[in-house]
Predicted model as a PDB file, atoms N, CA, C, CB and O in Angstrom, pLDDT in the B-factor column:
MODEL        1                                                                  
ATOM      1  N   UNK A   1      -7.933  -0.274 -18.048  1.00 88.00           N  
ATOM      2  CA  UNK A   1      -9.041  -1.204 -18.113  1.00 88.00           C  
ATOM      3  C   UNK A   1      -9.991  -0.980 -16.942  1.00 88.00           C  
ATOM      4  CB  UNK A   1      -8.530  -2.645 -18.126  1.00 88.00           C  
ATOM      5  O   UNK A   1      -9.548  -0.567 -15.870  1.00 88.00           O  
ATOM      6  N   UNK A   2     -11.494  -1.285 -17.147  1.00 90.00           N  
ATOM      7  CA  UNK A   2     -12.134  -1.318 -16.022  1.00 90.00           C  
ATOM      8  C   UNK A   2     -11.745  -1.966 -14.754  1.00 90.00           C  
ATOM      9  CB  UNK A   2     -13.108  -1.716 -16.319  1.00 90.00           C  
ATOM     10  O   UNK A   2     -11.214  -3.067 -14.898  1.00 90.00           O  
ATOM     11  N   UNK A   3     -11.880  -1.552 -13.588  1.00 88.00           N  
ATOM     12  CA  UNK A   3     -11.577  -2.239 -12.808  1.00 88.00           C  
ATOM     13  C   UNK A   3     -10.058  -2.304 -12.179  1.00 88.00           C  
ATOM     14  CB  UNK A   3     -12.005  -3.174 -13.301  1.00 88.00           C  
ATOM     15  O   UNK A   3      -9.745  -2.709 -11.060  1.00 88.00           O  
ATOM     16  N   UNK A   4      -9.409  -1.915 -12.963  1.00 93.00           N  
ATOM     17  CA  UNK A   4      -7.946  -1.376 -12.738  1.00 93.00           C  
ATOM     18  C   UNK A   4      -7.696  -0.567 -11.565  1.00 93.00           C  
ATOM     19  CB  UNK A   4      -7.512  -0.540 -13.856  1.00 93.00           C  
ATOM     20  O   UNK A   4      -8.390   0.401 -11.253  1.00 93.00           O  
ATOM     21  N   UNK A   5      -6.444  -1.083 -10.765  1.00 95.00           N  
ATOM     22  CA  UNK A   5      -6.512   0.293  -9.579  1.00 95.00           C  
ATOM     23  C   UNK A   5      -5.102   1.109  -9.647  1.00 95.00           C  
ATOM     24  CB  UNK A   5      -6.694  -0.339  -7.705  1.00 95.00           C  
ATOM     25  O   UNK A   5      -4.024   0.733 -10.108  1.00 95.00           O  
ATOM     26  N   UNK A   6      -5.351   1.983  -9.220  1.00 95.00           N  
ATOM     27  CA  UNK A   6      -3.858   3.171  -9.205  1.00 95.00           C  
ATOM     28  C   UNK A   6      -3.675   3.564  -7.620  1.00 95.00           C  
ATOM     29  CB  UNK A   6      -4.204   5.011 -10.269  1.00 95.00           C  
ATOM     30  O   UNK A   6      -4.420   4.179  -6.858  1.00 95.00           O  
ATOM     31  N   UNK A   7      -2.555   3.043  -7.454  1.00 96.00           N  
ATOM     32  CA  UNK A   7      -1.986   3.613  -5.850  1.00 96.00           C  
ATOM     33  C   UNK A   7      -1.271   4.299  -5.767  1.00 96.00           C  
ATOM     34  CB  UNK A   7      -1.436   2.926  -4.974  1.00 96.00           C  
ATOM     35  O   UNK A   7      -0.476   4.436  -6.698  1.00 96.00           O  
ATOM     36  N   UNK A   8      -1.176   5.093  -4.606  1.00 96.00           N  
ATOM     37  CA  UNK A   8      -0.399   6.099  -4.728  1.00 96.00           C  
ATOM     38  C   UNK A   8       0.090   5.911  -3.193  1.00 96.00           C  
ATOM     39  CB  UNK A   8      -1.109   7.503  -5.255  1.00 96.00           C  
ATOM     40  O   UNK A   8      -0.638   5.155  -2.550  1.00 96.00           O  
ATOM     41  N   UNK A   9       1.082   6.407  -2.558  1.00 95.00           N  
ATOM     42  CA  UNK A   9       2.074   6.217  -1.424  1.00 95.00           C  
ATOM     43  C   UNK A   9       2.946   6.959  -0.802  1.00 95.00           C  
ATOM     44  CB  UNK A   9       2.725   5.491  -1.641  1.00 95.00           C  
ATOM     45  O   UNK A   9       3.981   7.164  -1.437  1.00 95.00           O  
ATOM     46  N   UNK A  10       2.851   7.518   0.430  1.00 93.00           N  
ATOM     47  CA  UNK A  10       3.871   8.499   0.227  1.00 93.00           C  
ATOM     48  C   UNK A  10       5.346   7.442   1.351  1.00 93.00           C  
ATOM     49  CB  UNK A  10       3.136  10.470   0.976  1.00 93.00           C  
ATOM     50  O   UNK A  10       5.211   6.433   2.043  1.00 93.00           O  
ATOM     51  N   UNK A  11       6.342   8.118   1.112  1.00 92.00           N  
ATOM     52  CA  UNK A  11       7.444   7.116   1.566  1.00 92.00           C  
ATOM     53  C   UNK A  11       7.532   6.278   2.544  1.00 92.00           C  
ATOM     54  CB  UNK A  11       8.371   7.604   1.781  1.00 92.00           C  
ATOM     55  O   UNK A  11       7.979   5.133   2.599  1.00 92.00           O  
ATOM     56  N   UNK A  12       6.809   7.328   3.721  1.00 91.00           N  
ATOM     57  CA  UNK A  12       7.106   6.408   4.974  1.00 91.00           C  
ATOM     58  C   UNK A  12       6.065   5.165   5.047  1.00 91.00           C  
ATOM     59  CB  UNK A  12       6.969   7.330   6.420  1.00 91.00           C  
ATOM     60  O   UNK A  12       5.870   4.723   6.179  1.00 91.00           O  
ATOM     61  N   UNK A  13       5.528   4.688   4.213  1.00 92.00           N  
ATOM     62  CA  UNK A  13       4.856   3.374   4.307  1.00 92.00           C  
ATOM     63  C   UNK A  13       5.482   2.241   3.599  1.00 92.00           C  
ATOM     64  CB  UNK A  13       3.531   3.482   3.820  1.00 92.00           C  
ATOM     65  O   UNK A  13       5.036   1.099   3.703  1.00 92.00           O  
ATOM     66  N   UNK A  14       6.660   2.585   2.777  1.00 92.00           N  
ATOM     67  CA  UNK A  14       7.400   1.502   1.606  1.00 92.00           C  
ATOM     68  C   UNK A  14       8.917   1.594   2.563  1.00 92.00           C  
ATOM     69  CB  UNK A  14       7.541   2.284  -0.575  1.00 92.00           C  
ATOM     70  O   UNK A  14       9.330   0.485   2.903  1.00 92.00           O  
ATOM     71  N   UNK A  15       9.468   2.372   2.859  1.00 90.00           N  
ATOM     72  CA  UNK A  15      10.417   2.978   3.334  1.00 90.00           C  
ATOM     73  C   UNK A  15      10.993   2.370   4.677  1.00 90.00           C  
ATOM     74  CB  UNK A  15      10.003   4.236   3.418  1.00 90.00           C  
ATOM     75  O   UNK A  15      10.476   2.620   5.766  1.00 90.00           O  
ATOM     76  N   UNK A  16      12.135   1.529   4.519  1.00 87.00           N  
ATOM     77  CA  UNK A  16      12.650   0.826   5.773  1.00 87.00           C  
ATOM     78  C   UNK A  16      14.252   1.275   5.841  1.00 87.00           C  
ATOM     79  CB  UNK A  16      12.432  -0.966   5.657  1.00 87.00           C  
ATOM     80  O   UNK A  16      14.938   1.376   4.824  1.00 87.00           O  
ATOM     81  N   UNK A  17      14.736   1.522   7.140  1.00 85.00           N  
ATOM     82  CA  UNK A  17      16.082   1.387   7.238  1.00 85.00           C  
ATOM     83  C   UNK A  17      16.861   0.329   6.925  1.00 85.00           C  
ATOM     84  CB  UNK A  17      16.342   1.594   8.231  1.00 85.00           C  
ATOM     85  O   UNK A  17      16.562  -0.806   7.296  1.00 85.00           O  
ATOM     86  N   UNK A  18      17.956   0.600   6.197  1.00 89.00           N  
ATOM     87  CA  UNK A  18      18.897  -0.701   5.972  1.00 89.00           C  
ATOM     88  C   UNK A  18      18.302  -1.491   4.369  1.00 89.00           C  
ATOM     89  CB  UNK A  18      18.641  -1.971   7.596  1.00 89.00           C  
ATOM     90  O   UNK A  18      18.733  -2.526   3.860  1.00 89.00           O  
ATOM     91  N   UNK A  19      17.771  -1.054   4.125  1.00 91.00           N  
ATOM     92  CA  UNK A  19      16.990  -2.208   3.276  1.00 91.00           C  
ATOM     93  C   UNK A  19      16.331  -1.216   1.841  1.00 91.00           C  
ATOM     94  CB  UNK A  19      15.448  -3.072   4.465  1.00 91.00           C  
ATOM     95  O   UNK A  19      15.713  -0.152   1.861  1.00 91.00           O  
ATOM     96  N   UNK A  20      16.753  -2.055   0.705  1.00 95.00           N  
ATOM     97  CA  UNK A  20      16.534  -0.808  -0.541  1.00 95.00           C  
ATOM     98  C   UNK A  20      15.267  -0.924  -0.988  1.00 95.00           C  
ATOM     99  CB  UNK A  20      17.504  -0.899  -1.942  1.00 95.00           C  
ATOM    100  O   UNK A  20      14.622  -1.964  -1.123  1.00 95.00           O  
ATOM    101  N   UNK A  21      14.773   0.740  -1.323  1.00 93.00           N  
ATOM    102  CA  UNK A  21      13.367   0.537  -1.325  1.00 93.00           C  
ATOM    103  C   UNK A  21      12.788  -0.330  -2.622  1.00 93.00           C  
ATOM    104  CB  UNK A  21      12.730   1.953  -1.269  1.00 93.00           C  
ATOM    105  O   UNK A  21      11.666   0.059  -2.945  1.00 93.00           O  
ATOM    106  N   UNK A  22      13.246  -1.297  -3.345  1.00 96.00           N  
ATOM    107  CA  UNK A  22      12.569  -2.258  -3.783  1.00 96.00           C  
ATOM    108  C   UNK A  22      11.673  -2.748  -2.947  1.00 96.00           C  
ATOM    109  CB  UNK A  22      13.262  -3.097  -4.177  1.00 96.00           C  
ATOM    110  O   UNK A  22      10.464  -2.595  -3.121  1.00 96.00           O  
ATOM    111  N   UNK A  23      12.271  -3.492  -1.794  1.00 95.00           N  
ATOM    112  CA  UNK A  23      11.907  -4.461  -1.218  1.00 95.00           C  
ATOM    113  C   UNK A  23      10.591  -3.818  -0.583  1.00 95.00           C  
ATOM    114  CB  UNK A  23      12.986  -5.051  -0.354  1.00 95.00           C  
ATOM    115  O   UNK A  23       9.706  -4.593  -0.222  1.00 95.00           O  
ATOM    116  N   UNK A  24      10.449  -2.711  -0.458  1.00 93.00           N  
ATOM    117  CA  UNK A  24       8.588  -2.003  -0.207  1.00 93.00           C  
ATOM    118  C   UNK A  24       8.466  -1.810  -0.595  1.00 93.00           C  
ATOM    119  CB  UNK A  24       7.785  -1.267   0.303  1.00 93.00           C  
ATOM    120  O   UNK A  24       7.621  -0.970  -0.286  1.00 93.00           O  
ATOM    121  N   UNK A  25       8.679  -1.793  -2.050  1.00 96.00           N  
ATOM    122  CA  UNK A  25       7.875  -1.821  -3.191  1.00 96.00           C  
ATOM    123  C   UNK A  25       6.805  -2.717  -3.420  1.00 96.00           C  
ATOM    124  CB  UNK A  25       8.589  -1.956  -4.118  1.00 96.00           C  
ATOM    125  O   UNK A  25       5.575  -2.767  -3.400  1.00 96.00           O  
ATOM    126  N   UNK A  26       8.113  -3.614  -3.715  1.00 97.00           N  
ATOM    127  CA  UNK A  26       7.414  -5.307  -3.406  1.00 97.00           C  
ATOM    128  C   UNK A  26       5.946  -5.717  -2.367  1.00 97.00           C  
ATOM    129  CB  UNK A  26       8.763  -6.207  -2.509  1.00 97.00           C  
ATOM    130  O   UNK A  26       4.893  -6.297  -2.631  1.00 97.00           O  
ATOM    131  N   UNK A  27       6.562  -5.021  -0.959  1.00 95.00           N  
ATOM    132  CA  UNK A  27       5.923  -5.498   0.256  1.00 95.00           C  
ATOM    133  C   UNK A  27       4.359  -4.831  -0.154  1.00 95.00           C  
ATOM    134  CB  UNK A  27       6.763  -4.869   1.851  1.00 95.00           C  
ATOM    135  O   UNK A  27       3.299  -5.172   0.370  1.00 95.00           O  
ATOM    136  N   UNK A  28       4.533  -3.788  -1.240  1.00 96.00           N  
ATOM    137  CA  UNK A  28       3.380  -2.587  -1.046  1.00 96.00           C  
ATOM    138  C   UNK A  28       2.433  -3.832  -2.540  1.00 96.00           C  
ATOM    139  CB  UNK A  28       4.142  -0.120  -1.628  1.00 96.00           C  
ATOM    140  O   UNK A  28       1.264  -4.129  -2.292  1.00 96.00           O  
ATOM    141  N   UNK A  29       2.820  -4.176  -3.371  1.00 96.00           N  
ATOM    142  CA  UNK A  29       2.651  -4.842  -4.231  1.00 96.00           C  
ATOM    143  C   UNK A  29       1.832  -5.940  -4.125  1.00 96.00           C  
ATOM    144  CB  UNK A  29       3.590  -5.048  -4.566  1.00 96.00           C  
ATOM    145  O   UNK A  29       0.705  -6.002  -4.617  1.00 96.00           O  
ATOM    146  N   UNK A  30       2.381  -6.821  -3.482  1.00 97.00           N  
ATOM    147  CA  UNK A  30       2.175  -8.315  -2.499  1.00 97.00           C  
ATOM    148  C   UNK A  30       0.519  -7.343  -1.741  1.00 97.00           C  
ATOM    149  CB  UNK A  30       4.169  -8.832  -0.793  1.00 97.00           C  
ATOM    150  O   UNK A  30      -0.611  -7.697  -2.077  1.00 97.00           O  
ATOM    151  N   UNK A  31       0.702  -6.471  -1.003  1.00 97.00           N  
ATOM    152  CA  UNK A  31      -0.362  -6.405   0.143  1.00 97.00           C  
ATOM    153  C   UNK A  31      -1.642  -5.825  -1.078  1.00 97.00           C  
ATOM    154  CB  UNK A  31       0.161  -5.069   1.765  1.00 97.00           C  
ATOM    155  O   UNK A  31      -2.804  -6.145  -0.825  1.00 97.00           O  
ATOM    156  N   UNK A  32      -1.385  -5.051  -2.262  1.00 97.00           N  
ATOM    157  CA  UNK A  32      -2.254  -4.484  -2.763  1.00 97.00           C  
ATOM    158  C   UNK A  32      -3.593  -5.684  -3.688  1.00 97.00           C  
ATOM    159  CB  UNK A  32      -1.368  -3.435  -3.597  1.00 97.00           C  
ATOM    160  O   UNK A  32      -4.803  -5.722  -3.915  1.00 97.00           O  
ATOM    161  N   UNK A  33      -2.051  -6.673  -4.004  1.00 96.00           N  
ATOM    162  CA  UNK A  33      -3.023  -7.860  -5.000  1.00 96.00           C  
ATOM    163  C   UNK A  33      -3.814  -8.605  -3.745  1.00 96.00           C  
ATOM    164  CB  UNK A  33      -1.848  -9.302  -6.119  1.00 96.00           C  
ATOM    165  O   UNK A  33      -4.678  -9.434  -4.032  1.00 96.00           O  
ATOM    166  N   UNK A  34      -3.589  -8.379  -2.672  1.00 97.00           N  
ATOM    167  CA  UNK A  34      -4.308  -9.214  -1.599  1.00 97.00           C  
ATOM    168  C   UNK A  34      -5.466  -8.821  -1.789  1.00 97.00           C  
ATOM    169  CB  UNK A  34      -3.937  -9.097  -0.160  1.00 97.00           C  
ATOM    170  O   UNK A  34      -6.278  -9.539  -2.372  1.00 97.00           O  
ATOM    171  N   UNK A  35      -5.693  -7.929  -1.456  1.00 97.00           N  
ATOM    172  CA  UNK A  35      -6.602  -7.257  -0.834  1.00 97.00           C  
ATOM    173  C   UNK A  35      -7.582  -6.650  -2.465  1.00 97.00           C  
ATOM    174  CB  UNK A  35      -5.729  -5.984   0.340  1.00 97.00           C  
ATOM    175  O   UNK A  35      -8.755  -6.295  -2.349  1.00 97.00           O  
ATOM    176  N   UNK A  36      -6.971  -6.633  -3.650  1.00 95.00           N  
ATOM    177  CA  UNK A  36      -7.635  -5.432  -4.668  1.00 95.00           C  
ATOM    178  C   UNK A  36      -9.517  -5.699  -4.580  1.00 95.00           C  
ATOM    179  CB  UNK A  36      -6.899  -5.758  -6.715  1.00 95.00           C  
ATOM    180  O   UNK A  36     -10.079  -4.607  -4.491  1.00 95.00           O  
ATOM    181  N   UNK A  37     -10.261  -6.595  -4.587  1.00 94.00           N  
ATOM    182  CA  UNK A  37     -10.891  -7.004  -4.705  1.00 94.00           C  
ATOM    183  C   UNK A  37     -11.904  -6.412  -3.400  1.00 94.00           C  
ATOM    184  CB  UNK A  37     -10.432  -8.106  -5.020  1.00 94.00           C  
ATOM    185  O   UNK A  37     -13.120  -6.591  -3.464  1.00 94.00           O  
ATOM    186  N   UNK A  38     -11.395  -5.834  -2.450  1.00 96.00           N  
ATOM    187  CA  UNK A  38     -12.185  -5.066  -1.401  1.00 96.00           C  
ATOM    188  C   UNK A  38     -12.321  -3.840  -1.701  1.00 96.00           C  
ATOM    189  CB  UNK A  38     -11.675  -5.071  -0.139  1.00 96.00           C  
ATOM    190  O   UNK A  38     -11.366  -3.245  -2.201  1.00 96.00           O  
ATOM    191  N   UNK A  39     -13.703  -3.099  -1.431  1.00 96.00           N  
ATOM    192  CA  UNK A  39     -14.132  -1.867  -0.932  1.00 96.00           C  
ATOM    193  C   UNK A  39     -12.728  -0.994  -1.230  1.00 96.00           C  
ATOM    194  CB  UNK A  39     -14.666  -1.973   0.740  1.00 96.00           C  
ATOM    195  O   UNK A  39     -11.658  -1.523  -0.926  1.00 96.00           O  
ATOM    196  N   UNK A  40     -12.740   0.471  -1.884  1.00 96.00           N  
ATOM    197  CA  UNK A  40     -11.275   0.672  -1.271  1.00 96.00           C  
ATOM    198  C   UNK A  40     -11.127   1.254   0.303  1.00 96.00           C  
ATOM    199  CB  UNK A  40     -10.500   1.763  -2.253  1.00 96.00           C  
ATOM    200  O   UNK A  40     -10.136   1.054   1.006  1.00 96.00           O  
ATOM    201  N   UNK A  41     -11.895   1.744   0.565  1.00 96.00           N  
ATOM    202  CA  UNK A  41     -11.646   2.154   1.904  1.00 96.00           C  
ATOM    203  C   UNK A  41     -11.106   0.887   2.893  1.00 96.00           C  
ATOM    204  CB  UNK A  41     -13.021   2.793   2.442  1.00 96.00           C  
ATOM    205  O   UNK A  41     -10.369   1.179   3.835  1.00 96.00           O  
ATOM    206  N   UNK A  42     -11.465  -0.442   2.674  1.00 98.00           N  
ATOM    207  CA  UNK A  42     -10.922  -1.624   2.974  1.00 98.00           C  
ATOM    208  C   UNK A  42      -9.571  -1.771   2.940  1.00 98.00           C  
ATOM    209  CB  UNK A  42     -11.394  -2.462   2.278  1.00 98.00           C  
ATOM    210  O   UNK A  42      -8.764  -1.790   3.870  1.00 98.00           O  
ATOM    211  N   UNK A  43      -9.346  -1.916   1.284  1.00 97.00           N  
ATOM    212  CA  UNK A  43      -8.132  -1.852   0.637  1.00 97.00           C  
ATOM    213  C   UNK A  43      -7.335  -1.405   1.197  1.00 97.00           C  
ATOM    214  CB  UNK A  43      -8.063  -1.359  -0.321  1.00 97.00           C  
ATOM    215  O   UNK A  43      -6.570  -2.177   1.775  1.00 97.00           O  
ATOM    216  N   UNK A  44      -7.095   0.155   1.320  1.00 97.00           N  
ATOM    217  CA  UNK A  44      -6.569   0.705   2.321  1.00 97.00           C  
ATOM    218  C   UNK A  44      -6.382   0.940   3.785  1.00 97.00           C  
ATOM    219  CB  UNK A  44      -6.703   1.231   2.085  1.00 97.00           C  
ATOM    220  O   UNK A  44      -5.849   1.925   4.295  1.00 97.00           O  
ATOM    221  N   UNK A  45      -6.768   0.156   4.243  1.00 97.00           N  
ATOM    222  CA  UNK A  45      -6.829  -0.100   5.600  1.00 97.00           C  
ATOM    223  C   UNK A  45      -6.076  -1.209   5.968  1.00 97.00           C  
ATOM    224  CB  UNK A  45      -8.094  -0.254   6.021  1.00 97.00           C  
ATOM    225  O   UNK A  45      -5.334  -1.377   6.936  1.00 97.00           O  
ATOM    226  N   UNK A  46      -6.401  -1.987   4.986  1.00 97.00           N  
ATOM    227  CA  UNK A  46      -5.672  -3.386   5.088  1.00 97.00           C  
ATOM    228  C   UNK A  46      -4.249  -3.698   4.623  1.00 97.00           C  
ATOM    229  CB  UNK A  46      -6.424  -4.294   4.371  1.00 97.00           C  
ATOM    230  O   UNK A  46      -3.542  -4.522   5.203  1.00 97.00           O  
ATOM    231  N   UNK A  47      -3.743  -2.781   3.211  1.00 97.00           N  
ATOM    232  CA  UNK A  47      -2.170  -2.161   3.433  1.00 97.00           C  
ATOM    233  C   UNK A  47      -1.824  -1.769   3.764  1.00 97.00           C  
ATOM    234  CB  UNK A  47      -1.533  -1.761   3.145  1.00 97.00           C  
ATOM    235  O   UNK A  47      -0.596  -1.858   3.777  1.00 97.00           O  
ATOM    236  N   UNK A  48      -2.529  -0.805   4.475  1.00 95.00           N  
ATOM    237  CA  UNK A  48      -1.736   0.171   5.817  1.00 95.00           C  
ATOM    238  C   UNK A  48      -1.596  -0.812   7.064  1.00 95.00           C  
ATOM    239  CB  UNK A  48      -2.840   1.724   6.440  1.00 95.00           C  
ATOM    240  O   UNK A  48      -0.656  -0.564   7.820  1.00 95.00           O  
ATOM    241  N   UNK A  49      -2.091  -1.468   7.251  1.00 95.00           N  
ATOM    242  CA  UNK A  49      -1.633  -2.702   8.408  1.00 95.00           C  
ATOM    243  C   UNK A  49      -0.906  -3.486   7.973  1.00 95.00           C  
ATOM    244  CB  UNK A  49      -2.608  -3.586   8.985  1.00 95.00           C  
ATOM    245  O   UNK A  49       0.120  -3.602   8.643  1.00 95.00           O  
ATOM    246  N   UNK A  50      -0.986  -4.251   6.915  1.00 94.00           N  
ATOM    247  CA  UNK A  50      -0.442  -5.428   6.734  1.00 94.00           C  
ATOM    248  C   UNK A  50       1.119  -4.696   6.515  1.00 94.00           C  
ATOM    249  CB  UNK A  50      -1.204  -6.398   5.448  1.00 94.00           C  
ATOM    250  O   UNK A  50       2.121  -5.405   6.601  1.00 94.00           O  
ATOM    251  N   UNK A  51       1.220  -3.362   6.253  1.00 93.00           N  
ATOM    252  CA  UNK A  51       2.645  -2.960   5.916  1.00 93.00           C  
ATOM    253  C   UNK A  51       3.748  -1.940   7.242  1.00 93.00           C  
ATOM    254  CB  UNK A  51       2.347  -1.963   4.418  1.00 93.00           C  
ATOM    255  O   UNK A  51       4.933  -1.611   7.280  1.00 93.00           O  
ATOM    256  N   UNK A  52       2.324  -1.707   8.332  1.00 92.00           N  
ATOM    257  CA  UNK A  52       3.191  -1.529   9.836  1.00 92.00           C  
ATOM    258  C   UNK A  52       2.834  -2.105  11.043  1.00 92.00           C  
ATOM    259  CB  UNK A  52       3.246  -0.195  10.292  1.00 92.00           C  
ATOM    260  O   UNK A  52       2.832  -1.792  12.233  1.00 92.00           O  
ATOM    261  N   UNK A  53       2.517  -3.090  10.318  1.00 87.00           N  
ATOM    262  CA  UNK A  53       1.880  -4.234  11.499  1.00 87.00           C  
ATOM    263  C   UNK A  53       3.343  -4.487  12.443  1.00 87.00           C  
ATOM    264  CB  UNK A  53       1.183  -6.104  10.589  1.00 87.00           C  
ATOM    265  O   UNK A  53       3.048  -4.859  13.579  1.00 87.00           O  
ATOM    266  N   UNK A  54       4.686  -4.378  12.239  1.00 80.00           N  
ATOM    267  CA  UNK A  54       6.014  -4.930  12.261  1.00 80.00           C  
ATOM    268  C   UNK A  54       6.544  -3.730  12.673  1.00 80.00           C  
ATOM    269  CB  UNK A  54       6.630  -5.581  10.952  1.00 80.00           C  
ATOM    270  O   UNK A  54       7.368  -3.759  13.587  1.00 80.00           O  
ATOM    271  N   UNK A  55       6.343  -3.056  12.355  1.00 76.00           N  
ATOM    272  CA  UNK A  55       6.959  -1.333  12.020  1.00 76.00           C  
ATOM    273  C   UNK A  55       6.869  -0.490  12.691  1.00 76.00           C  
ATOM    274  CB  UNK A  55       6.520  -0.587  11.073  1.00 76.00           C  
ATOM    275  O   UNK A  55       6.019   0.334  12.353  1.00 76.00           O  
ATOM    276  N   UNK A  56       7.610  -0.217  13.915  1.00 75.00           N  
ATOM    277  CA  UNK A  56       7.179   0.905  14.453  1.00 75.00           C  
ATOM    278  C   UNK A  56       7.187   2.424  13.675  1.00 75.00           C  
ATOM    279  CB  UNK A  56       7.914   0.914  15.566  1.00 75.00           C  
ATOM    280  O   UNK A  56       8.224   2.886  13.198  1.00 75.00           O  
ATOM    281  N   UNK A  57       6.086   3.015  13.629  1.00 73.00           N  
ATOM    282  CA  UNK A  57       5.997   4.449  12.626  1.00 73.00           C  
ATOM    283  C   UNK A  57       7.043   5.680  12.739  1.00 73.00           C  
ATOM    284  CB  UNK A  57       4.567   5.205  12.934  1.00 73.00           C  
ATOM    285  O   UNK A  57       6.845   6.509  13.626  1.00 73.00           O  
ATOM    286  N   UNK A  58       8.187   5.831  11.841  1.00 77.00           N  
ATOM    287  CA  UNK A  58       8.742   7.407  12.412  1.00 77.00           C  
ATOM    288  C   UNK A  58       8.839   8.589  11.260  1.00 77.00           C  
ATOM    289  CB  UNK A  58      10.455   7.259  13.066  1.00 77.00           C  
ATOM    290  O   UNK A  58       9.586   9.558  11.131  1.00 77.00           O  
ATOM    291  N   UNK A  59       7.395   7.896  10.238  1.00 84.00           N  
ATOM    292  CA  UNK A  59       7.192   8.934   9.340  1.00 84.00           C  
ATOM    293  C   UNK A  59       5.423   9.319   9.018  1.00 84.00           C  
ATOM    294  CB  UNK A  59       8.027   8.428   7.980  1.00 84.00           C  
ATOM    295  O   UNK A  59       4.616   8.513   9.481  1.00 84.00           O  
ATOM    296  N   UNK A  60       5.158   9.908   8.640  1.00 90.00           N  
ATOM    297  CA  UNK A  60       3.946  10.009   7.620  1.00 90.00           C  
ATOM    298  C   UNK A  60       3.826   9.284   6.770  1.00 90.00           C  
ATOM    299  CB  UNK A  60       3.804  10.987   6.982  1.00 90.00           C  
ATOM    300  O   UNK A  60       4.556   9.069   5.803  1.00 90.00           O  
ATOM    301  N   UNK A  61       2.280   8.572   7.265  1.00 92.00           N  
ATOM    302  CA  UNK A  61       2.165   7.679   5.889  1.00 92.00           C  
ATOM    303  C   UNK A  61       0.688   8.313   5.481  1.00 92.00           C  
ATOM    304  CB  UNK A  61       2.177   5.672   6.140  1.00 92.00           C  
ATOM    305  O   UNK A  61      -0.086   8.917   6.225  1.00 92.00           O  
ATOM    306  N   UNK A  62       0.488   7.913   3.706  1.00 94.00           N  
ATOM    307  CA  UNK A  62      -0.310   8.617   3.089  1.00 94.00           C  
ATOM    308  C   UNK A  62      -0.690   7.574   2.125  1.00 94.00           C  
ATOM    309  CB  UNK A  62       0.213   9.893   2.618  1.00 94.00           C  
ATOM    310  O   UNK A  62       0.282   7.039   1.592  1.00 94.00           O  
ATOM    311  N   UNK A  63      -1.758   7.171   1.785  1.00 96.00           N  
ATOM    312  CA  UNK A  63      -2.151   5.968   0.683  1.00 96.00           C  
ATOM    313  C   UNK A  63      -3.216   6.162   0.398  1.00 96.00           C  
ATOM    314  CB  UNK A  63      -2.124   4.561   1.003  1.00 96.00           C  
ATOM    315  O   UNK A  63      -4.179   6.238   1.160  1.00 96.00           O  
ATOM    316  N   UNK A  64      -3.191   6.304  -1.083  1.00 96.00           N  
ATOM    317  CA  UNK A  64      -4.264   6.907  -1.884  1.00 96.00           C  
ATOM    318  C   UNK A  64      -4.534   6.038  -2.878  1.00 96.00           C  
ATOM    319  CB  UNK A  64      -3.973   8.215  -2.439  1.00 96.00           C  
ATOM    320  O   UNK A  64      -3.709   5.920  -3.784  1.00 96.00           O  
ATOM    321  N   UNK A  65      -6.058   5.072  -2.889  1.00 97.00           N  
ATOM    322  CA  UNK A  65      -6.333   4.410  -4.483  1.00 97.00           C  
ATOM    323  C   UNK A  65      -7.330   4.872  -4.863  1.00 97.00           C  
ATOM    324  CB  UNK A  65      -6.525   2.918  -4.725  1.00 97.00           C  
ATOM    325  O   UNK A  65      -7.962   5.792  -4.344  1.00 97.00           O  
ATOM    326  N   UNK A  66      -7.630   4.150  -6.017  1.00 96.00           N  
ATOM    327  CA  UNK A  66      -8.325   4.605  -6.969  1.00 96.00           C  
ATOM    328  C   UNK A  66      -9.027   3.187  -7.974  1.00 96.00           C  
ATOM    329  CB  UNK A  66      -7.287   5.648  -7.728  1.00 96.00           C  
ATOM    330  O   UNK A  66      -8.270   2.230  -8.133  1.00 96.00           O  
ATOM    331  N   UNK A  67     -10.084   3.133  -8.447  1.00 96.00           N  
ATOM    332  CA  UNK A  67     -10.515   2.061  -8.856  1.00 96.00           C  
ATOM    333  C   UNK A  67     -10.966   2.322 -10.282  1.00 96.00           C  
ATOM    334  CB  UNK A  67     -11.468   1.563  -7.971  1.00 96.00           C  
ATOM    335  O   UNK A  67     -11.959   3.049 -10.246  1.00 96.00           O  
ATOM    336  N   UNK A  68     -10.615   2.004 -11.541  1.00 94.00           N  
ATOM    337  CA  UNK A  68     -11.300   3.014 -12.274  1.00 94.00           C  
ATOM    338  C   UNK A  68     -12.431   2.091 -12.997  1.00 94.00           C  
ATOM    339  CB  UNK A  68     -10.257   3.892 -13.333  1.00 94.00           C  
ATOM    340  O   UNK A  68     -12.319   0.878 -13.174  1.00 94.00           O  
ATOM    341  N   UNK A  69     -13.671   2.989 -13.426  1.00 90.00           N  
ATOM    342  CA  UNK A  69     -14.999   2.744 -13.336  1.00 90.00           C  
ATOM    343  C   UNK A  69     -14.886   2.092 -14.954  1.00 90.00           C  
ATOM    344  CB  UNK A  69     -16.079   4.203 -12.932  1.00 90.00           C  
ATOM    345  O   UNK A  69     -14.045   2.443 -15.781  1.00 90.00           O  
ATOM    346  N   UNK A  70     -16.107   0.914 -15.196  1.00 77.00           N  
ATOM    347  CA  UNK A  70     -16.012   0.341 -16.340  1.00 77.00           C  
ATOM    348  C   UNK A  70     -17.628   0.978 -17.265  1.00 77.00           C  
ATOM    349  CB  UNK A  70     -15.818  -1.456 -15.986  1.00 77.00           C  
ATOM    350  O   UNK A  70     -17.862   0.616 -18.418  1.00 77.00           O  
TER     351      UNK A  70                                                      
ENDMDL                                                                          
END                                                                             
């Protein structure tokens, strides 16, 4: 549908020790409906924080959307 977005992720941004990657799934989920409604360059800026705001980094992270045109 117009307006629809497609994300894409690479692990170390969903990806926590101890903890199954549902649960950043989820976390990636939750931060995307926040935010869908911004710019994507926004968008993405703003799940990439809201998801290592907590987190100290010990991977590559990579987040890619997409908005598709109506």
């Amino acid at each position: 549908d117009a307006g629809a977005l497609i994300v894409w992720c690479s692990d170390g941004l969903i990806e926590r020790r101890n903890e199954p990657i549902t649960k950043g799934l989820d976390r990636l989920e939750q931060a995307v409906r926040a935010h869908r409604h911004q710019p994507l360059n926004a968008l993405c800026d703003a799940v990439i924080a809201s998801l290592t705001e907590d987190t100290p980094q010990e991977d590559d992270i990579v987040l890619l959307a997409l908005r598709l045109a109506g």
